[in-house]
mmCIF file as gemmi writes it, N, C-alpha and C atoms, coordinates in Angstrom:
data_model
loop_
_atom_site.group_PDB
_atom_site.id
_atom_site.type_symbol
_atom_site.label_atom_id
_atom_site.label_alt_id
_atom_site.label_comp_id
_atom_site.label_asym_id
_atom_site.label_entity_id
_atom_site.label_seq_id
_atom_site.pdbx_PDB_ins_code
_atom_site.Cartn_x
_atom_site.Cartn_y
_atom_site.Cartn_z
_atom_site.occupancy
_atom_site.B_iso_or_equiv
_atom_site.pdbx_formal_charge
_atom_site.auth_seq_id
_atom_site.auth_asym_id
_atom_site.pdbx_PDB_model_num
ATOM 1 N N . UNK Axp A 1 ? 0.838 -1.184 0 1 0 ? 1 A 1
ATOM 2 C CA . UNK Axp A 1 ? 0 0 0 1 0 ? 1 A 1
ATOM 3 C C . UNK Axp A 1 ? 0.877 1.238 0 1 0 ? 1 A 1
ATOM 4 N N . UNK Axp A 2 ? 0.892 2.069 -0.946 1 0 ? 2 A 1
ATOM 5 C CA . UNK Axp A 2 ? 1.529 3.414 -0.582 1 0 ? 2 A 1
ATOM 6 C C . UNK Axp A 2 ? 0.518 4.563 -0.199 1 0 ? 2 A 1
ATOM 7 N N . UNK Axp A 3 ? 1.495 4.988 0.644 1 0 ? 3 A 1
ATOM 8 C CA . UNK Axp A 3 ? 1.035 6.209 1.264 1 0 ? 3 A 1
ATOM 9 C C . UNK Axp A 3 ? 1.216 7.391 1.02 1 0 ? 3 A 1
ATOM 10 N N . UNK Axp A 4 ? -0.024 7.879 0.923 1 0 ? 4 A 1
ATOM 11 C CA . UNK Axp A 4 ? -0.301 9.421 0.245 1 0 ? 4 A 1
ATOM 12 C C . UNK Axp A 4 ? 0.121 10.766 1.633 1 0 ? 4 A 1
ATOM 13 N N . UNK Axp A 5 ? 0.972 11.355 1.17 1 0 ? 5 A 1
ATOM 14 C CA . UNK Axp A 5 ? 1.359 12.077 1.743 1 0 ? 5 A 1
ATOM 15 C C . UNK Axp A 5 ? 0.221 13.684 1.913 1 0 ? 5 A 1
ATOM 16 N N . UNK Axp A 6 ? -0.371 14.002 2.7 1 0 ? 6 A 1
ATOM 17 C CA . UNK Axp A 6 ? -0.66 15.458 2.497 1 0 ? 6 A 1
ATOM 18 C C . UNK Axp A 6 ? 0.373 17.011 2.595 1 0 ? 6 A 1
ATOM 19 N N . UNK Axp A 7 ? 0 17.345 1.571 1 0 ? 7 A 1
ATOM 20 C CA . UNK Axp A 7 ? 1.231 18.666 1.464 1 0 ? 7 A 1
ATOM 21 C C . UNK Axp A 7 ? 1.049 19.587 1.988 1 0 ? 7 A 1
ATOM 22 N N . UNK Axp A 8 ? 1.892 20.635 2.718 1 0 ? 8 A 1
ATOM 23 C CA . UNK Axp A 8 ? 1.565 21.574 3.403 1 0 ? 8 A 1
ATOM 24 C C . UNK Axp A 8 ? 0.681 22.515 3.203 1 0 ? 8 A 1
ATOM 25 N N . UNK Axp A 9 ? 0.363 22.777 1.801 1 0 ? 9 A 1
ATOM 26 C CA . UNK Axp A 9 ? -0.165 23.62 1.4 1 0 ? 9 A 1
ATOM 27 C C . UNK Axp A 9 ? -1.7 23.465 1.767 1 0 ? 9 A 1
ATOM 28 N N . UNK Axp A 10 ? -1.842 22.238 1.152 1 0 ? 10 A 1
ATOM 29 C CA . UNK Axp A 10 ? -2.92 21.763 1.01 1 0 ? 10 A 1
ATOM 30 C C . UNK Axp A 10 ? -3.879 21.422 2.669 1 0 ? 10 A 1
ATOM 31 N N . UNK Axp A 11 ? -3.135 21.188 3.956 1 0 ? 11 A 1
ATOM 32 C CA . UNK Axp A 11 ? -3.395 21.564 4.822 1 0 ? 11 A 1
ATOM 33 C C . UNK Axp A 11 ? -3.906 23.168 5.606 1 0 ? 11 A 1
ATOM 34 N N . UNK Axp A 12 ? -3.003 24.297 4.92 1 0 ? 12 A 1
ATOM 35 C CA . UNK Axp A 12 ? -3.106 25.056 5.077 1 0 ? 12 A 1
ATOM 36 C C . UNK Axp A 12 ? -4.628 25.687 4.371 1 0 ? 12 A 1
ATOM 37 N N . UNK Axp A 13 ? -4.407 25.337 3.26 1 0 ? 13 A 1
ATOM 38 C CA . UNK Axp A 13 ? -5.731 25.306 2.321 1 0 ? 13 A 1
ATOM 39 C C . UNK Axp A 13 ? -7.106 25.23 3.196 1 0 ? 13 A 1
ATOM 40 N N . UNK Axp A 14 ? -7.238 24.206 3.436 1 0 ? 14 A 1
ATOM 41 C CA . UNK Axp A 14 ? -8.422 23.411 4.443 1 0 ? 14 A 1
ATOM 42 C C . UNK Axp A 14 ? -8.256 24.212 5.296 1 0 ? 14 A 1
ATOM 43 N N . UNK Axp A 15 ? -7.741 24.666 6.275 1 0 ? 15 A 1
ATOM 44 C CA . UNK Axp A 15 ? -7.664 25.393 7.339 1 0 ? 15 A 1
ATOM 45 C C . UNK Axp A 15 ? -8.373 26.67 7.211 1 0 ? 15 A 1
ATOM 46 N N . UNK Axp A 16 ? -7.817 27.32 5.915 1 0 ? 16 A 1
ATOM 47 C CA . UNK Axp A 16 ? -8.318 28.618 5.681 1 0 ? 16 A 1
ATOM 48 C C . UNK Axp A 16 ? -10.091 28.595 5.157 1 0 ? 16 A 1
ATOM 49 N N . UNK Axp A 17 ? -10.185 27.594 4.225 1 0 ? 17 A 1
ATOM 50 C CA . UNK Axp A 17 ? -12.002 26.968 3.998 1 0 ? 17 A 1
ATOM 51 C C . UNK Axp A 17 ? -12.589 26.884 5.027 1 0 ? 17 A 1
ATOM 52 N N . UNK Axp A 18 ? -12.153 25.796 6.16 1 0 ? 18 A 1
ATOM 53 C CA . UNK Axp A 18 ? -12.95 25.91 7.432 1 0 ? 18 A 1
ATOM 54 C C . UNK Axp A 18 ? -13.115 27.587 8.487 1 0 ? 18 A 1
ATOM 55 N N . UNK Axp A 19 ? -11.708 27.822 8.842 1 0 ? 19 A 1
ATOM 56 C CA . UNK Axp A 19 ? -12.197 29.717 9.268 1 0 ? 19 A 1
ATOM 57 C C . UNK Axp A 19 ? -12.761 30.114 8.41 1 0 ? 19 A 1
ATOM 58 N N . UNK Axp A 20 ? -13.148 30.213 6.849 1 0 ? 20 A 1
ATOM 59 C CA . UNK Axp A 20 ? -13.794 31.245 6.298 1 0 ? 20 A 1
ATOM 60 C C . UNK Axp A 20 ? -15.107 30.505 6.766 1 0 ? 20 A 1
ATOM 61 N N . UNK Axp A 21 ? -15.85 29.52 6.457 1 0 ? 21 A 1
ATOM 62 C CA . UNK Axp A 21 ? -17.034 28.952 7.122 1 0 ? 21 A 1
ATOM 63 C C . UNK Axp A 21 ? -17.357 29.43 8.147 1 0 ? 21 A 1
ATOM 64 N N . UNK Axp A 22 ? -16.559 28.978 9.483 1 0 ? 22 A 1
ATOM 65 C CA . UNK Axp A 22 ? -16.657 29.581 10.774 1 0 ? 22 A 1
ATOM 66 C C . UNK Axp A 22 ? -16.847 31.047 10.533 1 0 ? 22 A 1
ATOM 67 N N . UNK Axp A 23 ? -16.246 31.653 10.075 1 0 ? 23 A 1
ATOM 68 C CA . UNK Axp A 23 ? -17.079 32.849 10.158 1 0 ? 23 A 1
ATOM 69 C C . UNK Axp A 23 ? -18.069 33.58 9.555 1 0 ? 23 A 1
ATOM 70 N N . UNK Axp A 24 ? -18.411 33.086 8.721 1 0 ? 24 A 1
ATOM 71 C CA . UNK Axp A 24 ? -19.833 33.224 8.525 1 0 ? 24 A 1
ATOM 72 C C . UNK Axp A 24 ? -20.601 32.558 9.208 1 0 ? 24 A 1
ATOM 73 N N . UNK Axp A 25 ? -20.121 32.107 10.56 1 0 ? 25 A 1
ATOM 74 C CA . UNK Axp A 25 ? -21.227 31.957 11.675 1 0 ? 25 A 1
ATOM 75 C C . UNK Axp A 25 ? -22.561 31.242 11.559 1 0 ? 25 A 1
ATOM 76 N N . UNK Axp A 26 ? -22.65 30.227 10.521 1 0 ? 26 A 1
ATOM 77 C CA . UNK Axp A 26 ? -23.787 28.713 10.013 1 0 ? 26 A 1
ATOM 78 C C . UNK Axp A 26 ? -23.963 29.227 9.067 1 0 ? 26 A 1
ATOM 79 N N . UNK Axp A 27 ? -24.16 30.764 8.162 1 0 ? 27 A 1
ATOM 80 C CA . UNK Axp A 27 ? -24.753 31.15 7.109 1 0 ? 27 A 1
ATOM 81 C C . UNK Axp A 27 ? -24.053 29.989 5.811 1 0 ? 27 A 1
ATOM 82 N N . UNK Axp A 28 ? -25.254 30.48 4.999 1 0 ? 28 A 1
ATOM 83 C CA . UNK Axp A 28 ? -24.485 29.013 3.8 1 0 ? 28 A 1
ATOM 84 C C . UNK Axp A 28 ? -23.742 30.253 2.583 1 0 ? 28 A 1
ATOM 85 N N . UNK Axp A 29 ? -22.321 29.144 2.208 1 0 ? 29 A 1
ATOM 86 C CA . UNK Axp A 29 ? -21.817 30.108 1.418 1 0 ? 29 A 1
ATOM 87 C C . UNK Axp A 29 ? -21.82 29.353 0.13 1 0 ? 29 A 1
ATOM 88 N N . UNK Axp A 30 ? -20.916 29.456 -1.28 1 0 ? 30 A 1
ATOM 89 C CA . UNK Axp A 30 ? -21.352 28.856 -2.342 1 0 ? 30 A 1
ATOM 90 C C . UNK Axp A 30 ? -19.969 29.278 -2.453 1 0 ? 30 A 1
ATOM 91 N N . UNK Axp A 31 ? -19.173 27.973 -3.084 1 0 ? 31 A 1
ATOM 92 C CA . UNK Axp A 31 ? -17.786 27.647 -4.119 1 0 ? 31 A 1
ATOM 93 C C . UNK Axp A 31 ? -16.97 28.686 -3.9 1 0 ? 31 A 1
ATOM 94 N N . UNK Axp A 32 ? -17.3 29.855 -5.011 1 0 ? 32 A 1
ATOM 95 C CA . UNK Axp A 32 ? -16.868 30.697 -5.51 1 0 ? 32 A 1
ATOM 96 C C . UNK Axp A 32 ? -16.567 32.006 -4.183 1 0 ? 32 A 1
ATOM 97 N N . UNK Axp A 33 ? -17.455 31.875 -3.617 1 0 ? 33 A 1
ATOM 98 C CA . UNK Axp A 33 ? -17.459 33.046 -2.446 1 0 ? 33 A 1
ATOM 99 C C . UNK Axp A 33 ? -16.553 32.475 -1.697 1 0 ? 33 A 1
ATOM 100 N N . UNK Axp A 34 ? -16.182 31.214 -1.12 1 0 ? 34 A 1
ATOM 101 C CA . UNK Axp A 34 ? -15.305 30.486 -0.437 1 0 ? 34 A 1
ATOM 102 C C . UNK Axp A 34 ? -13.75 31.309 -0.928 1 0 ? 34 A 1
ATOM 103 N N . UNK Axp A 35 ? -13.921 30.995 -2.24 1 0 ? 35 A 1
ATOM 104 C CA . UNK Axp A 35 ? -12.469 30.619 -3.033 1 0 ? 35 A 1
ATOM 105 C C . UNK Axp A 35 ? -12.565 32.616 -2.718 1 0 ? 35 A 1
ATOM 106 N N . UNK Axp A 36 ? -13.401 33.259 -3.655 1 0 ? 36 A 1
ATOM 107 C CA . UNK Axp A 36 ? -13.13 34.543 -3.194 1 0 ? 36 A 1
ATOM 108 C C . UNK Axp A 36 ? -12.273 34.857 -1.479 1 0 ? 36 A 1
ATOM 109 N N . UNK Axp A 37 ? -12.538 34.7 -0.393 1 0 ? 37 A 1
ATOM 110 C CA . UNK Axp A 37 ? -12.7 35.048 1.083 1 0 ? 37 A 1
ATOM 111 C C . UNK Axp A 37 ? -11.072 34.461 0.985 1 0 ? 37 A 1
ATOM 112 N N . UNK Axp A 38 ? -10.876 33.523 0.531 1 0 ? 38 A 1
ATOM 113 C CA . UNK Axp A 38 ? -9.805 32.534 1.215 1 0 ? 38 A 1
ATOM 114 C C . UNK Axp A 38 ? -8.522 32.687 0.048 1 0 ? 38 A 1
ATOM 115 N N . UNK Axp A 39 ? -8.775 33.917 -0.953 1 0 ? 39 A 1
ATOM 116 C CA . UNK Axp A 39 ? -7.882 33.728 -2.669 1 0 ? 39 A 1
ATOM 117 C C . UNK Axp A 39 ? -7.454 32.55 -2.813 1 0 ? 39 A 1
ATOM 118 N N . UNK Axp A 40 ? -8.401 31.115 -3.117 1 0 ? 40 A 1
ATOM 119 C CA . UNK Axp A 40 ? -8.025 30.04 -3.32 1 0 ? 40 A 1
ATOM 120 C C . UNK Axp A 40 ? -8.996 29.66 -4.812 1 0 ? 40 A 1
ATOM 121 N N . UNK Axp A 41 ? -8.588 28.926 -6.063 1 0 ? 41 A 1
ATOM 122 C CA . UNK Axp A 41 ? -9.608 29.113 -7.132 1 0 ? 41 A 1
ATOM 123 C C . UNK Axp A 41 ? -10.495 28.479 -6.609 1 0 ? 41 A 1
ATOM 124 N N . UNK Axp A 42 ? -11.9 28.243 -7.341 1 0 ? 42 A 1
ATOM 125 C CA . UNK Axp A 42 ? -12.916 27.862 -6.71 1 0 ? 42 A 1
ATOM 126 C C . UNK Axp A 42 ? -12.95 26.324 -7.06 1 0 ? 42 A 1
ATOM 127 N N . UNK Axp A 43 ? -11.651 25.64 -8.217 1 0 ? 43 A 1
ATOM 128 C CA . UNK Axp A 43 ? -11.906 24.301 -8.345 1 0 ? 43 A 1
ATOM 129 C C . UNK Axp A 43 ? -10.97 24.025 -7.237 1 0 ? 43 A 1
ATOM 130 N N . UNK Axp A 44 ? -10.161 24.189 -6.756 1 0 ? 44 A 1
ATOM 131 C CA . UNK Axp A 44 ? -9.399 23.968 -5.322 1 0 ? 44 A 1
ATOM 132 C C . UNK Axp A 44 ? -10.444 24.003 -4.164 1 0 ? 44 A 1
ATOM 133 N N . UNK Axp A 45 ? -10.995 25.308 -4.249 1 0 ? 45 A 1
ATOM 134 C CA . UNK Axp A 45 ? -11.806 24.779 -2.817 1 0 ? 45 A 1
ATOM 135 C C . UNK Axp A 45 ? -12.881 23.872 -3.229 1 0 ? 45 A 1
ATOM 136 N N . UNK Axp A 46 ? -13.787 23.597 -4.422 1 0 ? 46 A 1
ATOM 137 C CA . UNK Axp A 46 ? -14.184 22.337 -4.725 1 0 ? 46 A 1
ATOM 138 C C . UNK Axp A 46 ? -13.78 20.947 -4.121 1 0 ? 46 A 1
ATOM 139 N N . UNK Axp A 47 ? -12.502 21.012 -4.836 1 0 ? 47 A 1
ATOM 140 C CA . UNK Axp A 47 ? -11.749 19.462 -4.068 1 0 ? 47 A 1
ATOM 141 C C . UNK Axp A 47 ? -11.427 19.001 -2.994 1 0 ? 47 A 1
ATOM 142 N N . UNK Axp A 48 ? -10.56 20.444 -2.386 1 0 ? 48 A 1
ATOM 143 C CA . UNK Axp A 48 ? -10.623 20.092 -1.067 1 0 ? 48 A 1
ATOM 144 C C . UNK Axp A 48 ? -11.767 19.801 -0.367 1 0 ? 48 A 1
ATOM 145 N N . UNK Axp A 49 ? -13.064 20.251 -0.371 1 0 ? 49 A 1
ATOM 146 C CA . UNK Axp A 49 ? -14.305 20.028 0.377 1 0 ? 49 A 1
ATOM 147 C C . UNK Axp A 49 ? -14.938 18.569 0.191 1 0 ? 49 A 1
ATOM 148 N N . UNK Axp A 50 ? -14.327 18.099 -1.199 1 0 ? 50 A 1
ATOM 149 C CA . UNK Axp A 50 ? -15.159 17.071 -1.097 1 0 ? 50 A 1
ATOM 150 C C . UNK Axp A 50 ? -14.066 15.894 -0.905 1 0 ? 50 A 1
ATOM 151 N N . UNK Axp A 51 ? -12.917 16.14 -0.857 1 0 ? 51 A 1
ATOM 152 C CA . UNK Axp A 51 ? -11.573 15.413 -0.22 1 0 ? 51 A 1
ATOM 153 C C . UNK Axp A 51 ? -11.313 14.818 1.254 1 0 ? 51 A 1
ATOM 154 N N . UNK Axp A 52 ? -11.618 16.027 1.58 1 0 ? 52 A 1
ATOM 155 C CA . UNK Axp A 52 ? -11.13 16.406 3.112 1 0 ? 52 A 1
ATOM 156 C C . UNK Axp A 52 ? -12.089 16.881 4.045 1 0 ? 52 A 1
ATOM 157 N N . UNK Axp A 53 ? -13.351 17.988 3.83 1 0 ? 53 A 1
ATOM 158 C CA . UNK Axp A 53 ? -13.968 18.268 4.454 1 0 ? 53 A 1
ATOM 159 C C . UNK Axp A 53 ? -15.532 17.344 4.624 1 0 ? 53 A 1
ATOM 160 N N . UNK Axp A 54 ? -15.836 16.707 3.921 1 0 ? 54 A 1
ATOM 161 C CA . UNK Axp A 54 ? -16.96 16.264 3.469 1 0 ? 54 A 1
ATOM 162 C C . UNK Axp A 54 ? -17.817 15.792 4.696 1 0 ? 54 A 1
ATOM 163 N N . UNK Axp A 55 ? -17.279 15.408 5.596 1 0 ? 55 A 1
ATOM 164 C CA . UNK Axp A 55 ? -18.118 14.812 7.07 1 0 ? 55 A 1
ATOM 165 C C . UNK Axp A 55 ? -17.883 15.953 7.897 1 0 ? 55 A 1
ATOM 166 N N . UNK Axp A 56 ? -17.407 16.891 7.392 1 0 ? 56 A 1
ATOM 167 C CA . UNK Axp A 56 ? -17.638 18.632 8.51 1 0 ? 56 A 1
ATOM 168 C C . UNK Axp A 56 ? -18.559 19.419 7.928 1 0 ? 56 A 1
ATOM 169 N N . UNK Axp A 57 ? -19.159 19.383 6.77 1 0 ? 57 A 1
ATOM 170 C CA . UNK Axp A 57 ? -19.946 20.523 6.368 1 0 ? 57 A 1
ATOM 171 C C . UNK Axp A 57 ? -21.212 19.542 5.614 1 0 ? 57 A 1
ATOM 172 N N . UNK Axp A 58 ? -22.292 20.549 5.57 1 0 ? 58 A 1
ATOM 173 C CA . UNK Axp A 58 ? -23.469 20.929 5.622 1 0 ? 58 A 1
ATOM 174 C C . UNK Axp A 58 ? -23.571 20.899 3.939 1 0 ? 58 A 1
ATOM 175 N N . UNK Axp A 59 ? -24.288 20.527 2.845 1 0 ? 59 A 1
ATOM 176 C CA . UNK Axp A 59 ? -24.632 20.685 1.024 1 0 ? 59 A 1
ATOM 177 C C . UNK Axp A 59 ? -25.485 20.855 1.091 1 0 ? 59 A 1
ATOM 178 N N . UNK Axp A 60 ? -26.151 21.755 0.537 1 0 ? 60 A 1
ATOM 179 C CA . UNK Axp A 60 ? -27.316 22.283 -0.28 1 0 ? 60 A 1
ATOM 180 C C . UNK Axp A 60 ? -27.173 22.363 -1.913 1 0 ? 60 A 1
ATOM 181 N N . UNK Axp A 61 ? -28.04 22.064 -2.189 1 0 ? 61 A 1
ATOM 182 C CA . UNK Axp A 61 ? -27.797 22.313 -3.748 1 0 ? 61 A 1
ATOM 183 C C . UNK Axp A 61 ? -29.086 22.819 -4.409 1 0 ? 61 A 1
ATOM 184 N N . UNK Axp A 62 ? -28.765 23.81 -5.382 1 0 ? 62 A 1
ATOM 185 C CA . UNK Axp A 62 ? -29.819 24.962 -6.146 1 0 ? 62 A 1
ATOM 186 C C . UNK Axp A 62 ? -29.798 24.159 -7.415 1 0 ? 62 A 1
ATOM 187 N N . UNK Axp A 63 ? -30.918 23.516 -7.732 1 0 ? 63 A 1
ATOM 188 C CA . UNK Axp A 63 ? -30.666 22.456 -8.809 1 0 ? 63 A 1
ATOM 189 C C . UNK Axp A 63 ? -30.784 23.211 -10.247 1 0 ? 63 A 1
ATOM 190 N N . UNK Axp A 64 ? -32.192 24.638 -9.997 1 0 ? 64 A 1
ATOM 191 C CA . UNK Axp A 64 ? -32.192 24.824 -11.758 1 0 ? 64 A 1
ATOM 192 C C . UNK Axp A 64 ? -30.23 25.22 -11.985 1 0 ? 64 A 1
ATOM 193 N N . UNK Axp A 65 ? -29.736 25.797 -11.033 1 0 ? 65 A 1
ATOM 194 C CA . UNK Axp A 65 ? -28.525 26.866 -11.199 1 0 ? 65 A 1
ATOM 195 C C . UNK Axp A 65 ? -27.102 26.001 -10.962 1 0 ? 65 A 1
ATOM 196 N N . UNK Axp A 66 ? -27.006 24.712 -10.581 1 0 ? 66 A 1
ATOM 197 C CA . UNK Axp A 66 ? -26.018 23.583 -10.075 1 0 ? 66 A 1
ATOM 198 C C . UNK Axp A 66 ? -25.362 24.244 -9.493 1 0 ? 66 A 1
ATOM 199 N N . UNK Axp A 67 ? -25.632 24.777 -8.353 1 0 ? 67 A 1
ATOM 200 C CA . UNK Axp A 67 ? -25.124 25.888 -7.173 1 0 ? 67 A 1
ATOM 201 C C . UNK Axp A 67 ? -25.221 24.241 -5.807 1 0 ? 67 A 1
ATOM 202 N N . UNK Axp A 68 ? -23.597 24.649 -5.816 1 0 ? 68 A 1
ATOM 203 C CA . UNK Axp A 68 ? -23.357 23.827 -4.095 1 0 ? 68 A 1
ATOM 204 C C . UNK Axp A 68 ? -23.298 25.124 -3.401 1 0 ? 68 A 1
ATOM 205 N N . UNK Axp A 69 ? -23.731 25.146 -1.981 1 0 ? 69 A 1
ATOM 206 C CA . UNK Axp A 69 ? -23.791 25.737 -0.933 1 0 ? 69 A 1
ATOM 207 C C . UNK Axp A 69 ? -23.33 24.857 0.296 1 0 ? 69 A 1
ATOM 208 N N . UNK Axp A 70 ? -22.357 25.706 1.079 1 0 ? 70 A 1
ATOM 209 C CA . UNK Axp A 70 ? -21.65 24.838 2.381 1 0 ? 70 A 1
ATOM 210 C C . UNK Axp A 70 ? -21.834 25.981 3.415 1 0 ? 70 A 1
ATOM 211 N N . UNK Axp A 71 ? -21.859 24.703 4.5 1 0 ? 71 A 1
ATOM 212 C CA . UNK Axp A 71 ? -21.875 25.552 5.657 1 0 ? 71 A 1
ATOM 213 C C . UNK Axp A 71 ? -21.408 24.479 7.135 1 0 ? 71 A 1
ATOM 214 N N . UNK Axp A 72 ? -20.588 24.996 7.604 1 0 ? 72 A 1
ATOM 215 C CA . UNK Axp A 72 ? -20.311 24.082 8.792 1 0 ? 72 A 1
ATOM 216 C C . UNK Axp A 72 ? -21.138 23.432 9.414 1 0 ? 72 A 1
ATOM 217 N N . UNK Axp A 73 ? -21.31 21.977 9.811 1 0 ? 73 A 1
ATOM 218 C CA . UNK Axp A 73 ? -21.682 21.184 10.792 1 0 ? 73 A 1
ATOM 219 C C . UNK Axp A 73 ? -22.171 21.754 12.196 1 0 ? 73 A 1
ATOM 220 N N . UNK Axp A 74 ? -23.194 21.837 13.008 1 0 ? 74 A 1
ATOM 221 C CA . UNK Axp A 74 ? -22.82 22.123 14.649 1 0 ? 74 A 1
ATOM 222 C C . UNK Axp A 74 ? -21.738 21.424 15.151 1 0 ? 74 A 1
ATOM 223 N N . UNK Axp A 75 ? -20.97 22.269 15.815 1 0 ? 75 A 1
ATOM 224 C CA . UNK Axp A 75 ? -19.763 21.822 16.629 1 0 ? 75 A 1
ATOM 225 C C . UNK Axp A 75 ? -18.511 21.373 15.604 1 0 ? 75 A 1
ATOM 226 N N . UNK Axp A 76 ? -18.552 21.871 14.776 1 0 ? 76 A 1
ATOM 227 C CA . UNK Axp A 76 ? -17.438 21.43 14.041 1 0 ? 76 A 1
ATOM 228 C C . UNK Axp A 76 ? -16.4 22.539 14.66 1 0 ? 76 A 1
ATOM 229 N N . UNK Axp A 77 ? -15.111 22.132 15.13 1 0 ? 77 A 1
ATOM 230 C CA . UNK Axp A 77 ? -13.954 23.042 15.19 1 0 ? 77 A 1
ATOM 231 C C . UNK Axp A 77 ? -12.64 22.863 14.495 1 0 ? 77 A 1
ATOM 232 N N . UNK Axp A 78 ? -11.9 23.726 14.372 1 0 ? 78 A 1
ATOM 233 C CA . UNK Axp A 78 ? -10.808 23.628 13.674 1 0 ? 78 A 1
ATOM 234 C C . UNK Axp A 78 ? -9.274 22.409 13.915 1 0 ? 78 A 1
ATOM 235 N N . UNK Axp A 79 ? -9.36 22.064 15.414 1 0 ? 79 A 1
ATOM 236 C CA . UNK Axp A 79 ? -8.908 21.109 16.087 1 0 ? 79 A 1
ATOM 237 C C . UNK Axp A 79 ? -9.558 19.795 15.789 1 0 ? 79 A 1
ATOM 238 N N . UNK Axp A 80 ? -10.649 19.658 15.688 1 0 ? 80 A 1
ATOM 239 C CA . UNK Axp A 80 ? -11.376 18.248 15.277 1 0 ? 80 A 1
ATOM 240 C C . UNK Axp A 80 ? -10.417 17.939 13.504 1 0 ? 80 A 1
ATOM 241 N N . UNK Axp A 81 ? -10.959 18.963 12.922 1 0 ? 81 A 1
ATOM 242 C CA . UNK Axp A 81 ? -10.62 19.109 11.585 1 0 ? 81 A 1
ATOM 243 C C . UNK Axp A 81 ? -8.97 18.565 11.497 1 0 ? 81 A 1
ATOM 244 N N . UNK Axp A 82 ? -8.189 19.171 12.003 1 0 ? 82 A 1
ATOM 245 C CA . UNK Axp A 82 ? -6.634 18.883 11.997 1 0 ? 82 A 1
ATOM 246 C C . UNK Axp A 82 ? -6.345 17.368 12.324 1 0 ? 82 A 1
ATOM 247 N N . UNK Axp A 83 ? -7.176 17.305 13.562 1 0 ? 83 A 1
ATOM 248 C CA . UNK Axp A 83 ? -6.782 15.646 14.191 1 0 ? 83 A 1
ATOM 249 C C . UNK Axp A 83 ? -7.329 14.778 13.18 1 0 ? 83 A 1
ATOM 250 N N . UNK Axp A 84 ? -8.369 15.033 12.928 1 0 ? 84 A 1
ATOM 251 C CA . UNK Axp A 84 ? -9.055 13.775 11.467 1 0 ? 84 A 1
ATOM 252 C C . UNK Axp A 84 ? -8.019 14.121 10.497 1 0 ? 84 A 1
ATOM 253 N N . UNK Axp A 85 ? -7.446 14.904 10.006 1 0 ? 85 A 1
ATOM 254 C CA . UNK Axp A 85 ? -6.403 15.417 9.045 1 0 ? 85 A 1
ATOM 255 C C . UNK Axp A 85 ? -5.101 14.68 8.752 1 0 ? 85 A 1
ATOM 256 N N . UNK Axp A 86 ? -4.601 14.326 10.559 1 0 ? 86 A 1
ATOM 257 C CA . UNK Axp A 86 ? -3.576 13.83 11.266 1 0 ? 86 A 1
ATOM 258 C C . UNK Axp A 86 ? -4.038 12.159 10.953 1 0 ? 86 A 1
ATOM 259 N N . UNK Axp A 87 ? -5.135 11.957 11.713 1 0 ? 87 A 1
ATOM 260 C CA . UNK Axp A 87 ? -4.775 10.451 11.865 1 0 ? 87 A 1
ATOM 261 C C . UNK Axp A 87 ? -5.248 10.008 10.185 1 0 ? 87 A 1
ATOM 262 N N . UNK Axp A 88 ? -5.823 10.856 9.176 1 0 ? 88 A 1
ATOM 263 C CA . UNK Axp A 88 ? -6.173 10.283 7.812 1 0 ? 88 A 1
ATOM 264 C C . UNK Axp A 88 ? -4.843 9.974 7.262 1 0 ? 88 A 1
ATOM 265 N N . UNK Axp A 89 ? -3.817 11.165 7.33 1 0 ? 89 A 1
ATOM 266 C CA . UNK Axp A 89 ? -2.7 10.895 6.76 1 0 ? 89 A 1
ATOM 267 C C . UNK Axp A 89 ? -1.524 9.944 7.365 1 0 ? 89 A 1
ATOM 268 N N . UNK Axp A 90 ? -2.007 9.377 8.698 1 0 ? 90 A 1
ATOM 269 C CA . UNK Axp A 90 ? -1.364 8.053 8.992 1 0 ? 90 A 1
ATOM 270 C C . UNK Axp A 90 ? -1.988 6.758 8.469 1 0 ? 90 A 1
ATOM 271 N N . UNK Axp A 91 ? -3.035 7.19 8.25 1 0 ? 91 A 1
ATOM 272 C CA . UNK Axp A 91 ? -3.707 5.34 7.659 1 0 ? 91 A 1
ATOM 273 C C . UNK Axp A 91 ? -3.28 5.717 6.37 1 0 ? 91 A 1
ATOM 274 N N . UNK Axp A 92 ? -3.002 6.679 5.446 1 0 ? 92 A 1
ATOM 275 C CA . UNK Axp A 92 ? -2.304 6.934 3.893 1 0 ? 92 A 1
ATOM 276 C C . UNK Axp A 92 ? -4.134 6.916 3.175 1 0 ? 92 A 1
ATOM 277 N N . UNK Axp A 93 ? -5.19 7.656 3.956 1 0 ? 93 A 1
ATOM 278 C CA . UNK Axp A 93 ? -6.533 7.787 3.063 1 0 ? 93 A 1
ATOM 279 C C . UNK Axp A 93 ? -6.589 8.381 2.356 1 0 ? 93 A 1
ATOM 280 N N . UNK Axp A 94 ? -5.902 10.004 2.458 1 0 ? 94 A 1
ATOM 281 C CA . UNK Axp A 94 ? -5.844 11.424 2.009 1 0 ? 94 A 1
ATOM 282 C C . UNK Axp A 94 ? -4.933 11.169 0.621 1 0 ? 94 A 1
């Protein structure tokens, strides 16, 4: 089995998606506004969310418009996020 390494960046990445969430305080945000808040493109924060974040946040979807909308979980924190982060990239999931 090889193991997939996560890159710094890409940690950092996630980090900055989840605070921009958190602060919009439960409101739901959409792709592009993410990637705006965080200067990350919006197919990056795409991937990462559905990579890495996917059991922390909240989908809605605007079907005529294929609009995803995210929004943090209750109780999701940034420490939960890291440690699932941590032990993913010891089993080599990520």
């Amino acid at each position: 089995m090889e193991l997939v390494h996560l890159r710094r960046d890409t940690v950092e990445n996630v980090i900055k998606i989840v605070n921009c969430l958190k602060r919009s305080e439960g409101g739901w945000l959409w792709i592009r506004e993410i990637g705006r808040k965080c200067k990350l493109h919006h197919k990056t924060v795409s991937r990462l969310i559905d990579r890495h974040l996917s059991m922390f946040v909240e989908e809605q979807r605007l079907e005529p418009f294929n609009i995803r909308m995210f929004r943090l979980k209750p109780g999701t924190n940034i420490n939960g996020v890291i440690k699932y982060l941590s032990v993913m990239k010891k089993l080599g999931k990520t």
